[in-house]
Structures are given as C-alpha cells and as structure tokens.
Backbone and ligand atoms as CSV (ligand in chain L), in Angstrom:
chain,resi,resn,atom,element,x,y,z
A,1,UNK,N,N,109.009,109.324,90.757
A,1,UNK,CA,C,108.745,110.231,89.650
A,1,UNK,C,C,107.242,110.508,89.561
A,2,UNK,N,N,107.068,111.633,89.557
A,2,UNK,CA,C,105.554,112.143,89.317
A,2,UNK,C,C,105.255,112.445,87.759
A,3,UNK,N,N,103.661,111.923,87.493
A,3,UNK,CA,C,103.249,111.530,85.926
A,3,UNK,C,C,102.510,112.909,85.907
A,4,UNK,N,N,101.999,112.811,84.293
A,4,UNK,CA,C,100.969,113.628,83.803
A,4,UNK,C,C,100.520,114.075,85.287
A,5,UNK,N,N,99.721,113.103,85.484
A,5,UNK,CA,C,98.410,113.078,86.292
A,5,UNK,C,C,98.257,112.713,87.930
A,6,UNK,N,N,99.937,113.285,88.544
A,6,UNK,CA,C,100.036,114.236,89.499
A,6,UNK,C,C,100.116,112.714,90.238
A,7,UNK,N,N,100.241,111.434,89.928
A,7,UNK,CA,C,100.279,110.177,90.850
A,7,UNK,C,C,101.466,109.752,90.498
A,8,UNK,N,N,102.360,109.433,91.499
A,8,UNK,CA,C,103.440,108.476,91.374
A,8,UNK,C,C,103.339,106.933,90.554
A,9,UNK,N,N,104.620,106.626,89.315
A,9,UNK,CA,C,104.368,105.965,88.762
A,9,UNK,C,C,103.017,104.685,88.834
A,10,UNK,N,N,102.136,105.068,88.486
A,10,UNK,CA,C,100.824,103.840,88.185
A,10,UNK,C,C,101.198,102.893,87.272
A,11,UNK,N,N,100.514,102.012,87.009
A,11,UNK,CA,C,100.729,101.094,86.139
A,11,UNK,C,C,99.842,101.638,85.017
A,12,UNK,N,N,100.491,101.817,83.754
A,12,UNK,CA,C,99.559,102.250,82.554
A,12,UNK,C,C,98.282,101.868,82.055
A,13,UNK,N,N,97.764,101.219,82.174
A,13,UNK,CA,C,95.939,100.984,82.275
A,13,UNK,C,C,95.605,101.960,83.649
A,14,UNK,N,N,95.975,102.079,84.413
A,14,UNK,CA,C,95.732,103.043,85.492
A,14,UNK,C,C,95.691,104.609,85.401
A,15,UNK,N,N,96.943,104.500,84.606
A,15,UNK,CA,C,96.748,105.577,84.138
A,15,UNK,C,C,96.227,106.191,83.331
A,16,UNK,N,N,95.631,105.524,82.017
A,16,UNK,CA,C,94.382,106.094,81.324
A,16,UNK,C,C,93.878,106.336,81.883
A,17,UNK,N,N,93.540,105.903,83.080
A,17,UNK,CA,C,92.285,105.883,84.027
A,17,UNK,C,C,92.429,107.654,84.467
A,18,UNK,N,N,93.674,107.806,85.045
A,18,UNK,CA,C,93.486,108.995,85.916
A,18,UNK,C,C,93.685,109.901,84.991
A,19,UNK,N,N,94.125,109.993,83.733
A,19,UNK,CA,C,93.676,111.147,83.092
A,19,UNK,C,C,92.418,111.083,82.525
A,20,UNK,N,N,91.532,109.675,82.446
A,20,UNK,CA,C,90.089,110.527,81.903
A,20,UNK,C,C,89.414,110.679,83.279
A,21,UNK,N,N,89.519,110.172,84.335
A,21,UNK,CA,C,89.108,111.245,85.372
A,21,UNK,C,C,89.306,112.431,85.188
A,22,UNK,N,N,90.844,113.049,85.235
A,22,UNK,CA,C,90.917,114.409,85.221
A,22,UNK,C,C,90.868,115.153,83.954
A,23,UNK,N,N,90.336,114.295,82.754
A,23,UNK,CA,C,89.518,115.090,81.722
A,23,UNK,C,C,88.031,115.299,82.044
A,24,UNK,N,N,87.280,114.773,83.469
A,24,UNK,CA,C,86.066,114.975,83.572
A,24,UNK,C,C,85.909,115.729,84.687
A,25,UNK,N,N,87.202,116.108,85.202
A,25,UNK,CA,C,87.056,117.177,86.484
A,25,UNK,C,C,86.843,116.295,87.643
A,26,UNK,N,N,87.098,115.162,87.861
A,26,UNK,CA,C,87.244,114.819,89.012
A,26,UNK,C,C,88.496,114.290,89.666
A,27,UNK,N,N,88.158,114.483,90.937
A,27,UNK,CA,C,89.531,114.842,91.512
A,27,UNK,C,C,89.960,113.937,92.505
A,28,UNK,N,N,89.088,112.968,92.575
A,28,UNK,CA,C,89.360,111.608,93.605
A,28,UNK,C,C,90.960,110.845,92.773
A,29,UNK,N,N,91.645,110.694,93.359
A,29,UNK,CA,C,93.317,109.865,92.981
A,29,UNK,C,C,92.951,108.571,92.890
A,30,UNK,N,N,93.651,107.946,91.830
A,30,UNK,CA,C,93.877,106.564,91.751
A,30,UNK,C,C,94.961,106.338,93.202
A,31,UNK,N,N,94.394,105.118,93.515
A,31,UNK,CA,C,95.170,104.473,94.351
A,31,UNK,C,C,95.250,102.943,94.496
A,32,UNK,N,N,96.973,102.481,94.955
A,32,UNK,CA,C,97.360,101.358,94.256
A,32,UNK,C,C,97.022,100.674,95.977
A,33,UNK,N,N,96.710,99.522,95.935
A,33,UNK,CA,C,96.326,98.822,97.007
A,33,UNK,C,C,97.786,97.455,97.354
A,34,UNK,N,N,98.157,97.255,97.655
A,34,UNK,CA,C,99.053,96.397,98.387
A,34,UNK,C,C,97.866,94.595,98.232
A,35,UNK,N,N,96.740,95.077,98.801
A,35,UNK,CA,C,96.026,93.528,98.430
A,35,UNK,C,C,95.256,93.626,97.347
A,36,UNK,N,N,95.124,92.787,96.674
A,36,UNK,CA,C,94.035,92.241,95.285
A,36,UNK,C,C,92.993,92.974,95.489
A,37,UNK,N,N,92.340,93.425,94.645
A,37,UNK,CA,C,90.648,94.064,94.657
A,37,UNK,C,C,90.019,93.567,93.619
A,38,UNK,N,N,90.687,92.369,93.427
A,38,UNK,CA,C,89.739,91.650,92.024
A,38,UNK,C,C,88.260,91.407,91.952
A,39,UNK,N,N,87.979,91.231,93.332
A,39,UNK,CA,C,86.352,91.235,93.757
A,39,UNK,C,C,85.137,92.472,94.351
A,40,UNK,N,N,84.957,92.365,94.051
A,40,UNK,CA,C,83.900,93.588,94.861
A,40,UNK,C,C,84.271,93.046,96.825
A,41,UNK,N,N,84.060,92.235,97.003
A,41,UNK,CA,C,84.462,91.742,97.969
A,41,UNK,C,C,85.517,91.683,98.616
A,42,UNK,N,N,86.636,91.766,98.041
A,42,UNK,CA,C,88.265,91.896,98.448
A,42,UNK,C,C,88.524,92.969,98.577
A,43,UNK,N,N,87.491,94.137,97.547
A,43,UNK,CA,C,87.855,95.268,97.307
A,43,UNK,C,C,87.493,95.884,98.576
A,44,UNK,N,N,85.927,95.558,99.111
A,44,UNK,CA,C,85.800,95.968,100.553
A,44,UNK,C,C,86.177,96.001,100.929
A,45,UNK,N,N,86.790,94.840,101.483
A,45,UNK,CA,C,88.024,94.361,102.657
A,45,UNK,C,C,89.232,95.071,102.688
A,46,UNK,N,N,89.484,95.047,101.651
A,46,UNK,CA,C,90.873,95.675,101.733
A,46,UNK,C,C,90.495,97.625,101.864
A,47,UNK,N,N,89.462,98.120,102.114
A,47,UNK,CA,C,89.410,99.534,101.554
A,47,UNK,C,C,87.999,99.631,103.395
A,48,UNK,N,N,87.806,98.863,103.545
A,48,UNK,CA,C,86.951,98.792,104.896
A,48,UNK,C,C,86.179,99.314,104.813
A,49,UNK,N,N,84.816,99.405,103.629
A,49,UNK,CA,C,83.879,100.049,103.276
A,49,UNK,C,C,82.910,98.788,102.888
A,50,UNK,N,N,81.384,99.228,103.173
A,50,UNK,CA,C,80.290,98.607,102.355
A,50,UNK,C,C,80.723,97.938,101.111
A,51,UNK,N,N,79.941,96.809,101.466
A,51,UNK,CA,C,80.125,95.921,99.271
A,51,UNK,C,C,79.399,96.447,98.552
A,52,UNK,N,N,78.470,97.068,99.483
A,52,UNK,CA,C,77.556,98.131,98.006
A,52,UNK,C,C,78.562,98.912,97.520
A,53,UNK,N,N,78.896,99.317,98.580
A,53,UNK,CA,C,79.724,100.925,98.207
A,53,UNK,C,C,81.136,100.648,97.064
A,54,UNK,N,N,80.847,99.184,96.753
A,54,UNK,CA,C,81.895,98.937,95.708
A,54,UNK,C,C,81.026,99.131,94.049
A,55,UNK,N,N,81.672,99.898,93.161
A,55,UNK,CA,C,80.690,99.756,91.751
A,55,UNK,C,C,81.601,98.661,91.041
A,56,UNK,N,N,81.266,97.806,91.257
A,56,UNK,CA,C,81.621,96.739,89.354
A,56,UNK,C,C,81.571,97.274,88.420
A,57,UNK,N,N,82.393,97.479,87.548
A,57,UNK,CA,C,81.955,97.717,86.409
A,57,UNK,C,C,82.230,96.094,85.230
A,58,UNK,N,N,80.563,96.082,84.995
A,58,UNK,CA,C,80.587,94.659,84.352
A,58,UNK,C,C,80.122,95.144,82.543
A,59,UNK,N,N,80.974,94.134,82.195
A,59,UNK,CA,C,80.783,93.977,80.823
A,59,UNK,C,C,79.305,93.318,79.905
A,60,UNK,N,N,78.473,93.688,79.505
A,60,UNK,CA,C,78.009,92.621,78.781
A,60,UNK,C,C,77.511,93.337,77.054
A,61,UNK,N,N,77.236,92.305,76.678
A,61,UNK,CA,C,77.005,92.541,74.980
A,61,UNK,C,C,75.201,92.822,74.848
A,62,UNK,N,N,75.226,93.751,74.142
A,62,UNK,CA,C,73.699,94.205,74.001
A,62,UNK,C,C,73.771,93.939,72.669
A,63,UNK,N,N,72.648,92.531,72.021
A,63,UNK,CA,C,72.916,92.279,70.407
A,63,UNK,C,C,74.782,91.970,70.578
A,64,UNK,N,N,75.410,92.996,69.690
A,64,UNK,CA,C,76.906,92.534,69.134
A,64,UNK,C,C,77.283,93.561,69.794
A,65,UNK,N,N,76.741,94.592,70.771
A,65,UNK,CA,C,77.214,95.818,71.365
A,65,UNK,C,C,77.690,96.021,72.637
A,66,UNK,N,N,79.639,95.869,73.365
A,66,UNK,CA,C,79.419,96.065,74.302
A,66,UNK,C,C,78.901,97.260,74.977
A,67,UNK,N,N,78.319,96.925,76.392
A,67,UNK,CA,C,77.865,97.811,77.400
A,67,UNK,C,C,78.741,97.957,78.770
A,68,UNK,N,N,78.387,98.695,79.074
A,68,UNK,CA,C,78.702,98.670,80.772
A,68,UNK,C,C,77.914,99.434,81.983
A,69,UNK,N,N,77.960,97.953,82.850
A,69,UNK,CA,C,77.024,98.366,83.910
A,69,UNK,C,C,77.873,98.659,85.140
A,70,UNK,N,N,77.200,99.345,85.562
A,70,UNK,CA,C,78.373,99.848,87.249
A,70,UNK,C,C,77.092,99.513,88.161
A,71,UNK,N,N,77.923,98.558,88.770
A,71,UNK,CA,C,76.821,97.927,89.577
A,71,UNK,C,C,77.462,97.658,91.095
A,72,UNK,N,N,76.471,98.135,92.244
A,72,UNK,CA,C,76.411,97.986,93.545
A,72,UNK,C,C,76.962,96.643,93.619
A,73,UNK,N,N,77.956,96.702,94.721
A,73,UNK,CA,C,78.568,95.087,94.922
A,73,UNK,C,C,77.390,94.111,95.989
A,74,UNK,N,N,76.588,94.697,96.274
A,74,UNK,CA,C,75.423,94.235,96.875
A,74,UNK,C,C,74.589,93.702,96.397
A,75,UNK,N,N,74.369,93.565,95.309
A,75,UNK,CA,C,73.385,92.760,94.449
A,75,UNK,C,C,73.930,92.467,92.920
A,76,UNK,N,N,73.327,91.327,92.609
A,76,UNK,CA,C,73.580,91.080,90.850
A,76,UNK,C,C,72.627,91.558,89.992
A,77,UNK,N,N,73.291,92.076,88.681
A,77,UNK,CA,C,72.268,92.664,87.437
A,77,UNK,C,C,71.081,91.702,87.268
A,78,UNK,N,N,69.908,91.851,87.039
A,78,UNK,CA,C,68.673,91.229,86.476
A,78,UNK,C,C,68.738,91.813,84.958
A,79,UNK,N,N,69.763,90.969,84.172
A,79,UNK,CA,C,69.570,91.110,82.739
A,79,UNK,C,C,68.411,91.541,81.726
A,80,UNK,N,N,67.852,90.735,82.513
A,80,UNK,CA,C,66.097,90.915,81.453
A,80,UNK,C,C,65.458,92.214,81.941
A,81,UNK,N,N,65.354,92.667,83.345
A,81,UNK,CA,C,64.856,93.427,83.628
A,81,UNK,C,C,65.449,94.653,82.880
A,82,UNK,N,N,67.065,94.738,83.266
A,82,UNK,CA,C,67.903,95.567,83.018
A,82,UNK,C,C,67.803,96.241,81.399
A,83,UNK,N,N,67.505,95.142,80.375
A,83,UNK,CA,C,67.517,95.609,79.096
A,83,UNK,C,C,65.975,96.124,79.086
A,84,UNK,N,N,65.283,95.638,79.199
A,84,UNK,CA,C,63.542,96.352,79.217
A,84,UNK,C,C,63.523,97.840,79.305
A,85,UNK,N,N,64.221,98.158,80.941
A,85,UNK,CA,C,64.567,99.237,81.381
A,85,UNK,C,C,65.028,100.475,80.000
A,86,UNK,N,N,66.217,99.718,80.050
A,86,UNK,CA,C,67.117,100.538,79.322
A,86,UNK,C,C,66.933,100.526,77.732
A,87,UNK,N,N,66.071,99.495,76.837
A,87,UNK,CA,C,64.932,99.796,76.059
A,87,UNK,C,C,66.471,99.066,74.903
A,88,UNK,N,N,67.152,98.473,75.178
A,88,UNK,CA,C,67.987,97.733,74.339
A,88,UNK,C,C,67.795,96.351,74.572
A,89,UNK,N,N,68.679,96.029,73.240
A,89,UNK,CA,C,68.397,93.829,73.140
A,89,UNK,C,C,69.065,93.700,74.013
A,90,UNK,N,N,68.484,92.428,74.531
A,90,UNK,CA,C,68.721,91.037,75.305
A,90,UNK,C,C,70.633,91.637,75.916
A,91,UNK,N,N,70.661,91.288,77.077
A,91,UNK,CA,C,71.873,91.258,77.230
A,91,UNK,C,C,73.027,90.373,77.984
A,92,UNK,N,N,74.181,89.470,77.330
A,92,UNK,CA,C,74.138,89.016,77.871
A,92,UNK,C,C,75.593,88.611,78.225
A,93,UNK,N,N,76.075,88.434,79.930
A,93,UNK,CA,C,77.650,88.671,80.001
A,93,UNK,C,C,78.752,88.906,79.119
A,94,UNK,N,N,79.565,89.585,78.690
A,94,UNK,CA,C,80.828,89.081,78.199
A,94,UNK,C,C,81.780,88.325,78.633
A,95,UNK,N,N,82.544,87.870,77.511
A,95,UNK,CA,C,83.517,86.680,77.708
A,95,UNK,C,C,84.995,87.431,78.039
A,96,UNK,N,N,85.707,86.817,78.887
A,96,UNK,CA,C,87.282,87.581,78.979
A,96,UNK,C,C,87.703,87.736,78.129
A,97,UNK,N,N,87.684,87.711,77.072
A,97,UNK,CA,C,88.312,87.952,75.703
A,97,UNK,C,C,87.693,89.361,75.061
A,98,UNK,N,N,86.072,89.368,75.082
A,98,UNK,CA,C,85.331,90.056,74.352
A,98,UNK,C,C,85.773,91.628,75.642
A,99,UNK,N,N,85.575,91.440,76.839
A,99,UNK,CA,C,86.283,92.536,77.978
A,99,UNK,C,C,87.355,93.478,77.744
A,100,UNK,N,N,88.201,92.728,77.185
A,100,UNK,CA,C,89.487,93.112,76.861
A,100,UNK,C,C,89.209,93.699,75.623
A,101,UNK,N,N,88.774,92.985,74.924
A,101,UNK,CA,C,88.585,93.992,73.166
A,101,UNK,C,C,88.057,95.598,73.557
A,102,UNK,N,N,86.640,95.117,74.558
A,102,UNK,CA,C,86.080,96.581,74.840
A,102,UNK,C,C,86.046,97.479,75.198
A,103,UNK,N,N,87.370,97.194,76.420
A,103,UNK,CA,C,87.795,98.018,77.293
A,103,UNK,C,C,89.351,98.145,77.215
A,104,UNK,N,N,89.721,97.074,76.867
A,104,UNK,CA,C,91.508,97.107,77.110
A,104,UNK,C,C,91.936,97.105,78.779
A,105,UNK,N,N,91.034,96.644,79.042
A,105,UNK,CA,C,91.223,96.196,80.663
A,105,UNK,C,C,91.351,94.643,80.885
A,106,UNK,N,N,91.398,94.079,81.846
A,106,UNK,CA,C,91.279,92.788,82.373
A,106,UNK,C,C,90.127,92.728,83.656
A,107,UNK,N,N,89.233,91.543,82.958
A,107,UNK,CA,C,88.442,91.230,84.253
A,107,UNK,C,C,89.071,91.259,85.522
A,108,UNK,N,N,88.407,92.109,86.816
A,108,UNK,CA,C,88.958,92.553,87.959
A,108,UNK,C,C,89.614,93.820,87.975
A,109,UNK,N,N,89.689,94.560,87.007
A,109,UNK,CA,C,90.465,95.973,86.926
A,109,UNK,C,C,89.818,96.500,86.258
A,110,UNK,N,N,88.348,96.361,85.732
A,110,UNK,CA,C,87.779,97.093,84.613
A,110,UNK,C,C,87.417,98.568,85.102
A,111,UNK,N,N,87.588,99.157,84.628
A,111,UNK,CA,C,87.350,100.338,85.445
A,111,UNK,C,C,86.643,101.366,84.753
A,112,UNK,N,N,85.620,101.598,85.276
A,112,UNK,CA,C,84.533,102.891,84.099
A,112,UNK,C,C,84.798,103.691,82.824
A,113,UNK,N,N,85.837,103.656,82.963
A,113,UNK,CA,C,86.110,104.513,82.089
A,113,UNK,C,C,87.952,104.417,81.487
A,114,UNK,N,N,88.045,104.673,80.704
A,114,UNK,CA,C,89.548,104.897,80.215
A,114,UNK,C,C,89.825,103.769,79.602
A,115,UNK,N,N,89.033,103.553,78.221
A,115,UNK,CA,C,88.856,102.643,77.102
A,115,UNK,C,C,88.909,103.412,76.352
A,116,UNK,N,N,89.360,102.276,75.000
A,116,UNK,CA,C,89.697,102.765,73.628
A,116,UNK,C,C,88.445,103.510,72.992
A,117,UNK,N,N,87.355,103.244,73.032
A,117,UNK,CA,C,85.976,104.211,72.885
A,117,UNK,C,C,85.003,104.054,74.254
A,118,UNK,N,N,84.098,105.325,74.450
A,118,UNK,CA,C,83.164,104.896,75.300
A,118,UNK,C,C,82.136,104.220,75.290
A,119,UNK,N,N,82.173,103.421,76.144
A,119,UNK,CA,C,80.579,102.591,76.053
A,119,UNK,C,C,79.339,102.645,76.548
A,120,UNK,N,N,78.250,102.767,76.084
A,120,UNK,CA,C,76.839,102.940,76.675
A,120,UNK,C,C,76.793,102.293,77.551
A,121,UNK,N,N,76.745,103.615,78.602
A,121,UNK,CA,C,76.703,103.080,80.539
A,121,UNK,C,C,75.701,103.186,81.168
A,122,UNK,N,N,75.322,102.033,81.956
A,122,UNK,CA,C,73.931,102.758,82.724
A,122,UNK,C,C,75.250,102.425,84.456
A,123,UNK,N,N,74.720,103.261,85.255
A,123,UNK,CA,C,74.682,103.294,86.818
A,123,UNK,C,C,73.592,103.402,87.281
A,124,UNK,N,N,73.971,101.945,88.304
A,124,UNK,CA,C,73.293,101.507,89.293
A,124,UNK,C,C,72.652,102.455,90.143
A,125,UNK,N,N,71.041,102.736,90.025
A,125,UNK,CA,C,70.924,103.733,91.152
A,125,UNK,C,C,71.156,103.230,92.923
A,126,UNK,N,N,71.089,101.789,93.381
A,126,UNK,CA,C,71.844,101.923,94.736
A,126,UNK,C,C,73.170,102.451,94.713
A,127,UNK,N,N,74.291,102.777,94.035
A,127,UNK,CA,C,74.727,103.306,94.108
A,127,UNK,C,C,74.283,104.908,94.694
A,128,UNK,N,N,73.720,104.859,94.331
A,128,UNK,CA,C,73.309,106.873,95.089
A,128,UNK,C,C,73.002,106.418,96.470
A,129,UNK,N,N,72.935,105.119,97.442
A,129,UNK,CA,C,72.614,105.373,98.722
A,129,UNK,C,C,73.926,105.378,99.323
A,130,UNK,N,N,75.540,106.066,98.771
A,130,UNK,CA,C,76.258,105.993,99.493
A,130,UNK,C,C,77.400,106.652,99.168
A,131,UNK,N,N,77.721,107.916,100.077
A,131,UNK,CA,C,78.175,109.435,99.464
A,131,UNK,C,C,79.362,108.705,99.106
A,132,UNK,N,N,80.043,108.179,99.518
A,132,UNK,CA,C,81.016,107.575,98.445
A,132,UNK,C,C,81.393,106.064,97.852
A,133,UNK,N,N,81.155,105.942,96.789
A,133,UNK,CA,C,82.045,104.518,96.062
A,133,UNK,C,C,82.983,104.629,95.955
A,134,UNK,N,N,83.492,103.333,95.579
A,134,UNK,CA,C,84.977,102.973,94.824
A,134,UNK,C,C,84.973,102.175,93.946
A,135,UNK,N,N,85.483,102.058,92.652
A,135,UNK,CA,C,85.726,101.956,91.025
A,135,UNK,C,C,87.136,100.922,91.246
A,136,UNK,N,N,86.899,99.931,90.078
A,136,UNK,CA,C,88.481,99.922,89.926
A,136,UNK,C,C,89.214,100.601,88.653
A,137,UNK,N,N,90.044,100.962,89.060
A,137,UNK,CA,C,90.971,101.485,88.046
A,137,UNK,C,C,92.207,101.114,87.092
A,138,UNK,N,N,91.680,100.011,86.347
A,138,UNK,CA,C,92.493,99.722,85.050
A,138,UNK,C,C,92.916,98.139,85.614
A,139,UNK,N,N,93.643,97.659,86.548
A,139,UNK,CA,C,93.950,96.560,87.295
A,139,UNK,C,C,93.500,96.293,88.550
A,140,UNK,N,N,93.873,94.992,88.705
A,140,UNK,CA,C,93.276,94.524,90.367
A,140,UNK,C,C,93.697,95.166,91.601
A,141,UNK,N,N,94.855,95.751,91.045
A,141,UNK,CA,C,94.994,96.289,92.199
A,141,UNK,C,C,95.249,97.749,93.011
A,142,UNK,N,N,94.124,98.359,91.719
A,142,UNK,CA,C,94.170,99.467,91.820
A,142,UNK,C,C,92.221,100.301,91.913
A,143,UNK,N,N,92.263,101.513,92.526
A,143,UNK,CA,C,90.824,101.639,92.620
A,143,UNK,C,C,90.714,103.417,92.977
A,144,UNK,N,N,89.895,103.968,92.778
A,144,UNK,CA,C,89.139,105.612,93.294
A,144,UNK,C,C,88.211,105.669,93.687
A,145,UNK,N,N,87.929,106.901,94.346
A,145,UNK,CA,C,87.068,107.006,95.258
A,145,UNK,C,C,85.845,108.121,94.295
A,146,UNK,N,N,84.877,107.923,94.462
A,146,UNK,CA,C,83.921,108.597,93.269
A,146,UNK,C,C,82.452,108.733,93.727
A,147,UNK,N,N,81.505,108.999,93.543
A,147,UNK,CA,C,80.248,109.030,93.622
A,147,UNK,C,C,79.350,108.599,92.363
A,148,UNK,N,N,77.784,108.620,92.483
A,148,UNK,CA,C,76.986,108.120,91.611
A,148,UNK,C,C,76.942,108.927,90.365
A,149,UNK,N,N,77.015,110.514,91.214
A,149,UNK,CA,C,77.040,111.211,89.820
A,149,UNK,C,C,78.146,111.637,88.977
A,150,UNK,N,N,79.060,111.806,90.051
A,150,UNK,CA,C,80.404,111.464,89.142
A,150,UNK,C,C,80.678,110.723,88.091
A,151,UNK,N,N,80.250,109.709,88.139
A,151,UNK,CA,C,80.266,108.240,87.421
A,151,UNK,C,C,79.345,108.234,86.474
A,152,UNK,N,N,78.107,109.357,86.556
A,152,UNK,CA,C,77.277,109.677,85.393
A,152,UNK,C,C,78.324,110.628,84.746
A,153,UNK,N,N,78.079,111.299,85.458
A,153,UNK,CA,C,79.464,112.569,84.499
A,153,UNK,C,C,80.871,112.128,83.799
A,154,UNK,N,N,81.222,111.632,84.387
A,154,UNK,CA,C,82.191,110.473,83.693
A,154,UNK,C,C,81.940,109.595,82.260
A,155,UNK,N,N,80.725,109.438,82.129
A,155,UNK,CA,C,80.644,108.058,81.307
A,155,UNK,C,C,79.387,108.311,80.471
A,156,UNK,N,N,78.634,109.599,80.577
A,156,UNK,CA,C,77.542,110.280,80.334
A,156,UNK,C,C,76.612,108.929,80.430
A,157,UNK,N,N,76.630,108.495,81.540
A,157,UNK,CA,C,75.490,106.701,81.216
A,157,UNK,C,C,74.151,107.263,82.149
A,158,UNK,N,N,73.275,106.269,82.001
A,158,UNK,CA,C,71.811,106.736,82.572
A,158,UNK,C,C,72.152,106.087,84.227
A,159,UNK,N,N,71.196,106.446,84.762
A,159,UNK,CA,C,70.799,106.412,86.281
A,159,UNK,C,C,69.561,105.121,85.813
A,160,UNK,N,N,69.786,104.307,86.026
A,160,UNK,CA,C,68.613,103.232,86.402
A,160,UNK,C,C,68.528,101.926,87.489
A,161,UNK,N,N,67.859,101.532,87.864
A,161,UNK,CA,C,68.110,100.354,88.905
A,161,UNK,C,C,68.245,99.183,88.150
A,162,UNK,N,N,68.699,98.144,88.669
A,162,UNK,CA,C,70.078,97.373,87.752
A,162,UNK,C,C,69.791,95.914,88.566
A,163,UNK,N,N,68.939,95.792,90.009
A,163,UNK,CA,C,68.939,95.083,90.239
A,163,UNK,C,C,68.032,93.837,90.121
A,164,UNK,N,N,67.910,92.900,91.178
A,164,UNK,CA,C,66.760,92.296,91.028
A,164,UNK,C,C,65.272,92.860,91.524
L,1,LIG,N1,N,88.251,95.228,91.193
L,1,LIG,C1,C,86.880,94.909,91.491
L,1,LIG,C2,C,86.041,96.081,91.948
L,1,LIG,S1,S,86.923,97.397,92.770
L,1,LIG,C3,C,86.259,94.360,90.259
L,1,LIG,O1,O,86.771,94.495,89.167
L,1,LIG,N2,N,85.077,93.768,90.465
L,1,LIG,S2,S,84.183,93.307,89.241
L,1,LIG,O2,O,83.023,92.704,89.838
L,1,LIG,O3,O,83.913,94.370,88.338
L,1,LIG,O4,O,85.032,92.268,88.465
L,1,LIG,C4,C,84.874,90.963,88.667
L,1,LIG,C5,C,83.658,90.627,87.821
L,1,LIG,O5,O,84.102,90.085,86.607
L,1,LIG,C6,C,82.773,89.576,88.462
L,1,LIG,O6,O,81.775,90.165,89.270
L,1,LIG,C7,C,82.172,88.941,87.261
L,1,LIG,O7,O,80.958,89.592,86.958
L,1,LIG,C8,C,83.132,89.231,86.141
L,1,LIG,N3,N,83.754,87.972,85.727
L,1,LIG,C9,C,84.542,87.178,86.449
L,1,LIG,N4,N,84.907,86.110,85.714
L,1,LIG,C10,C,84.326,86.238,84.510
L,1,LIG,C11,C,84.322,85.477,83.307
L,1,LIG,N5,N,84.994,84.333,83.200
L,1,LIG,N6,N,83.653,85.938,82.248
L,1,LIG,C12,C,82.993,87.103,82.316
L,1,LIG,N7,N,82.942,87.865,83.418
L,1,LIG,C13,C,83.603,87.443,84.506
C-alpha cells in the first residue's frame, strides 16, 4: 500500500519524517534499511558511504532549551566551543528521556526534523564537504539522502563548525 508520501508502508515516526521533507520540497525518499543504523558508523556500513557523510542529529539542552546539532559522523561536538559560536548557554547532552520529549524520536532514529515543534538547529559545516549525506529518519532503521543545505532549508538552523 502506498502512503501520503508516495513510500510504501514506513513505520510512523518515519513518516512524519517524509512528509516534513516533502513540506520543504525535498525530494530524497526515506528508506528502510534491512541492518541497524543506530550509529553513524553502522549507518556507513550499511549505506557504503563516508562517516562524515553521516549527519547525527544530536540532542542537547541549551540552559532548559532543547537544541539540535547535525553533526559530521567524523568528529564530536566541542560543546564549549559550539555554544560561544552560536552565542547561547552552556550546552549540555540530553538524556534518553529528555530526546524523546523533544523530538518524539528514539536515540538512533533521531532524525532532523519531524518533531512535535522545531528546534534551534545549527549544521555542521563539514557537512558541506560532501555532495551528499544521510539523516536518520524517525528509527534505527531507517535514513535519506540530503545535503548541507537542504538540512538548512529544512530546519531553518545556522551553518557553523561544530567541531573540535
Ligand atoms: N541512525 C544514526 C545516524 S543515520 C544515528 O541516529 N546516529 S546518532 O549519532 O545521531 O545517534 C546516536 C547518538 O545518540 C550517539 O552519537 C550519541 O551521541 C547519542 N546517545 C547514545 N546514547 C546516549 C545516551 N544514553 N544519552 C544521550 N545520548 C546518547
């Protein structure tokens, strides 16, 4: 059976997903993977692309505010740096619990976008060294194919470097 959003039954966190893609005009498909992509790392593997070329999207609390960072699977956020940058408080991981409140996702499926409200996003500028990423989409075992600016356009979040 074909949905709204032109993909054979997805799993519903997935599918938020692919209609606020295709409320932002993009046109990359969710797709369901057969192996786990819980990791930036698995996600490679299983998709045979760069770990950069994977975006995380990680949770953390700015003050009492979640955020989200889409971050190159090639390197980890520099928190301190990261908030300086981006000119907000201290920031610092969320808890699996607090993830779920913010997104209605589960750690390993968080996926940019297609939450109960949007959250102040920054993207990773290594991300721009690689015409295409991949996102996950709602669960582990699901993911799209997207770019840097897509993912700005998507999530209206800033372009800043994220790393160490
Ligand atoms: N599906 C892949 C990408 S396609 C994925 O979701 N990768 S991820 O990096 O965004 O999700 C795993 C991330 O969740 C880890 O990098 C880690 O930053 C975060 N994480 C894992 N366990 C915890 C935890 N207990 N508390 C908070 N964050 C966690």
């Amino acid at each position: 059976m074909e949905s709204a959003s032109g993909t054979p039954s997805l799993p519903t966190r997935s599918e938020q997903v692919a209609r606020a893609l295709a409320a932002a005009g993009i046109t990359g498909r969710v797709r369901e993977l057969s192996a786990s992509a819980r990791t930036a790392a698995d996600a490679a593997a299983a998709l045979g692309c760069e770990v950069g070329a994977i975006a995380n999207s990680l949770v953390f609390l700015s003050g009492e505010e979640p955020v989200l960072v889409l971050t190159s699977g090639r390197h980890k956020v520099d928190t301190g740096a990261l908030a300086d940058r981006w000119g907000r408080p201290a920031l610092r991981r969320a808890t699996p619990d607090q993830v779920r409140l913010a997104t209605g996702q589960a750690i390993g499926g968080v996926a940019p976008a297609g939450h109960p409200r949007p959250l102040p996003t920054v993207v990773d500028e290594a991300l721009t060294a690689y015409p295409r990423v991949w996102a996950a989409a709602g669960t582990p075992h699901t993911v799209f194919p997207t770019t840097a600016d897509e993912l700005l356009r998507l999530t209206g979040g800033r372009l800043l470097p994220v790393g160490p």
